[in-house]
C-alpha positions in Angstrom: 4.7 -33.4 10.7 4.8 -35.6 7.5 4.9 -33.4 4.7 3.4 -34.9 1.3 4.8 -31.5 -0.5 7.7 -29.7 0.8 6.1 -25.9 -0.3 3.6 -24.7 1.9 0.8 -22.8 0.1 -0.5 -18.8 1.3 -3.9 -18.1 1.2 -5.6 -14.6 0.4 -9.1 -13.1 0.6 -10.4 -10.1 -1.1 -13.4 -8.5 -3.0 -11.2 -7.2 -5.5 -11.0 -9.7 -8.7 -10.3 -8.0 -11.2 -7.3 -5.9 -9.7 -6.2 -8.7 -7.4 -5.9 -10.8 -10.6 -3.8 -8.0 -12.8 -1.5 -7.4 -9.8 -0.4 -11.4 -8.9 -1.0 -11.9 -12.6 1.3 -9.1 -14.3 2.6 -7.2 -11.7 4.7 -10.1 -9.7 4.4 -12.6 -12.6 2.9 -15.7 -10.9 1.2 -18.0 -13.5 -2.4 -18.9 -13.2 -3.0 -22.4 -12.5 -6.9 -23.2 -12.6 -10.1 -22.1 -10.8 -11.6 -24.2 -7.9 -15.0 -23.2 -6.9 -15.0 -24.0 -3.0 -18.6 -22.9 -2.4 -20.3 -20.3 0.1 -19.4 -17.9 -3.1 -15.9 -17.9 -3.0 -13.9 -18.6 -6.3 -10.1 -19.5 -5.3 -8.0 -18.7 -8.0 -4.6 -20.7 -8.0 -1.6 -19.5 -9.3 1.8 -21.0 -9.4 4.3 -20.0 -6.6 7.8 -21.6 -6.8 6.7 -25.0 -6.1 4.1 -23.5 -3.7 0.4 -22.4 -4.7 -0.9 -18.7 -4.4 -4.8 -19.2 -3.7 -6.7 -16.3 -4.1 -9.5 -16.8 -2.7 -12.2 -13.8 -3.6 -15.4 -14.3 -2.1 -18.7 -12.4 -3.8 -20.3 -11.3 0.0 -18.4 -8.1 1.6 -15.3 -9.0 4.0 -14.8 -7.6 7.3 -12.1 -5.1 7.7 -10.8 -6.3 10.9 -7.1 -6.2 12.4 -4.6 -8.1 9.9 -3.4 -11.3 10.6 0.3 -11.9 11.6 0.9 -13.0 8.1 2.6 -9.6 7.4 4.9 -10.1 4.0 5.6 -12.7 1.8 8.8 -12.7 0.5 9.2 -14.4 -3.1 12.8 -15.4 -4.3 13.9 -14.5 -8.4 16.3 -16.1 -10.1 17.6 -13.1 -11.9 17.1 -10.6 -9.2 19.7 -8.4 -8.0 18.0 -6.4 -5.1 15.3 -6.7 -3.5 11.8 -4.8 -4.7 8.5 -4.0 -2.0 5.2 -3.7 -3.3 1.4 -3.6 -2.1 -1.5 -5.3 -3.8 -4.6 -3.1 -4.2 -5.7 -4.9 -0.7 -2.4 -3.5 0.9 -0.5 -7.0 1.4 3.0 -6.5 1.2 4.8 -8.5 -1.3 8.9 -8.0 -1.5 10.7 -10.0 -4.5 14.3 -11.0 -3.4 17.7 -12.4 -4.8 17.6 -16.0 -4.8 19.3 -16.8 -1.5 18.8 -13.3 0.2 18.3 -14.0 3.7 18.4 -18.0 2.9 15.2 -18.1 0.9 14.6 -20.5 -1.8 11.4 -20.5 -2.4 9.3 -17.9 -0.2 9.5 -16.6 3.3 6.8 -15.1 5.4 7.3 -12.2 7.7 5.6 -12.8 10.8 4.4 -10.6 13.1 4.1 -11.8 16.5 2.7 -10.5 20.5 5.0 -13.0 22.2 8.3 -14.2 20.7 8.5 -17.0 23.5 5.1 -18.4 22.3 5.8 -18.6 18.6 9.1 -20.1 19.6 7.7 -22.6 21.9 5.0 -23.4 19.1 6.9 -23.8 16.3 10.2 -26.2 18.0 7.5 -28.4 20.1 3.7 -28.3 18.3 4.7 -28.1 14.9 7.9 -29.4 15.4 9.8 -27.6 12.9 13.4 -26.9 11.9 15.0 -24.1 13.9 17.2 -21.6 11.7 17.9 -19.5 14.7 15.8 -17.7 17.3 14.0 -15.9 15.4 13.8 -18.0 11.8 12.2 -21.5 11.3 11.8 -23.3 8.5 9.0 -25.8 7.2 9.1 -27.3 4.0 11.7 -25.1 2.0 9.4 -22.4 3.3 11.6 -19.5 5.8 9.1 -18.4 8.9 10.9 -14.9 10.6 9.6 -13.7 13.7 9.5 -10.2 15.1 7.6 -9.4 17.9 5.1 -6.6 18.4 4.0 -6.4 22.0 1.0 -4.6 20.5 0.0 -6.8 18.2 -3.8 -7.6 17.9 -5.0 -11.0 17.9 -6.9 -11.8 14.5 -9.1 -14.6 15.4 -11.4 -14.9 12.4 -10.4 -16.7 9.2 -12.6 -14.7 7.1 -11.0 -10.9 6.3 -9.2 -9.0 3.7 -5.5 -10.0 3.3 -3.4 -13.0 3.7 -5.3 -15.3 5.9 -4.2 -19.0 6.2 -1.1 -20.8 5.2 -1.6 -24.4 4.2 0.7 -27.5 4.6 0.1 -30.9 2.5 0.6 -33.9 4.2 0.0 -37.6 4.0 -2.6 -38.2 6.6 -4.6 -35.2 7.8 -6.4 -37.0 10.8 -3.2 -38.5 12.4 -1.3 -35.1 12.1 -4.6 -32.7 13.5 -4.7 -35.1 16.2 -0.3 -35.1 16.8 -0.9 -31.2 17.3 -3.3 -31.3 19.6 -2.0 -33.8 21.5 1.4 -31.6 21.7 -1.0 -28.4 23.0 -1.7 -26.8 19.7 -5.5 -25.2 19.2 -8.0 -26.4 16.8 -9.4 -24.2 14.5 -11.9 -26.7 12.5 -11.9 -30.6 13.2 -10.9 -32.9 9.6 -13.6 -32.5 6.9 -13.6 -34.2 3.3 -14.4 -32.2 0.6 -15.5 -34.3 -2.1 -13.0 -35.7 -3.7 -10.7 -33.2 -3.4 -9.3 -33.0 -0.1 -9.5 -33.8 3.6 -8.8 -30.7 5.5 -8.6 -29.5 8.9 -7.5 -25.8 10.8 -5.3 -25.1 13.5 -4.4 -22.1 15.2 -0.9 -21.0 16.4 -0.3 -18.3 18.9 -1.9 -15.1 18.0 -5.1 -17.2 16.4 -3.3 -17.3 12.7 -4.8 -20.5 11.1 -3.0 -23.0 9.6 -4.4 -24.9 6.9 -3.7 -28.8 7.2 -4.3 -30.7 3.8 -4.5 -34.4 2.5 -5.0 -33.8 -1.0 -6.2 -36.6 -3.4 -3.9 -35.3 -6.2 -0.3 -36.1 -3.5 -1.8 -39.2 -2.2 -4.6 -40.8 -3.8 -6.9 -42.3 -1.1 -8.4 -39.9 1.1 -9.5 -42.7 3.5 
């Protein structure tokens, strides 16, 4: 997959503004970027995460309180860091700041939890097609992807939901990589829709029903033809 941006983005829903705001905002220290007003009453509020983008999305109807997705952790590397520090948003998302460098990461990593190692192995070396770190690490963009697997864990199918939800990657030409996944075996989530003149977006699922968030974005490369 052709990347137009090298940082993938992480997606969040919630109900709570006001805390969710104060805890990205002051607590971990990402700065706010700008409001984009999606529709269907959710307000995504964007906040800078190295190179990447922090959306958090809160939506004004109540979310269901299903099983989590296998989005577990996101792991945010600090420049002047010296260990590494866990915290939970008011949601209960698990947020760790690390070293620059600690186990690689750059940028951000995302602990995944996952029912079949084989699966997300198989997904990620032929659908996505991504670089392999070792067995259980892959890396996409300059974002790390660890795997442990949970035998136990519960497919989350739905994209709407309290917690981290979607990941998104930016790339050059939305339709041509949606159909390149599919045609490797990967699961649709939503076909390509424009929005606007924003973006041209489409879904796709990996193994446990996570969704993945592909994105042409006017702003990276102009025509959305």
């Amino acid at each position: 997959m052709k990347l137009s941006k090298e940082f993938i983005d992480v997606g969040v829903q919630t109900n709570q503004r006001e805390s969710m705001l104060d805890f990205w905002g002051n607590d971990i220290g990402l700065p706010y970027e700008e409001l984009l007003k999606v529709g269907g009453g959710n307000h995504q509020h964007r906040h800078t995460l190295n190179g990447s983008v922090f959306k958090l999305n809160h939506l004004r109807d109540p979310l269901p309180k299903g099983p989590p997705t296998g989005y577990a952790e996101l792991l945010i590397a600090v420049a002047d860091r010296s260990q590494p520090q866990t915290f939970k948003d008011p949601d209960g998302n698990k947020v760790t700041l690390v070293p620059e460098g600690y186990n690689g990461i750059s940028h951000i990593g995302i602990n995944m939890e996952v029912s079949s190692l084989k699966k997300f192995q198989h997904f990620y070396r032929n659908i996505l097609q991504i670089d392999e770190v070792n067995e259980t690490c892959f890396k996409w963009g300059t974002t790390l992807f660890f795997l442990t697997e949970n035998i136990e864990h519960q497919y989350c199918q739905e994209m709407r939901g309290i917690g981290f939800r979607y990941i998104t990657v930016q790339v050059h030409k939305v339709d041509e990589e949606h159909k390149g996944v599919l045609a490797r075996g990967g699961s649709e989530g939503q076909a390509p829709v424009t929005l606007g003149k924003t973006a041209r977006i489409s879904f796709i699922l990996d193994p446990d029903g996570n969704w993945i968030e592909i994105s042409q974005r006017a702003s990276l490369t102009g025509d959305l033809s």
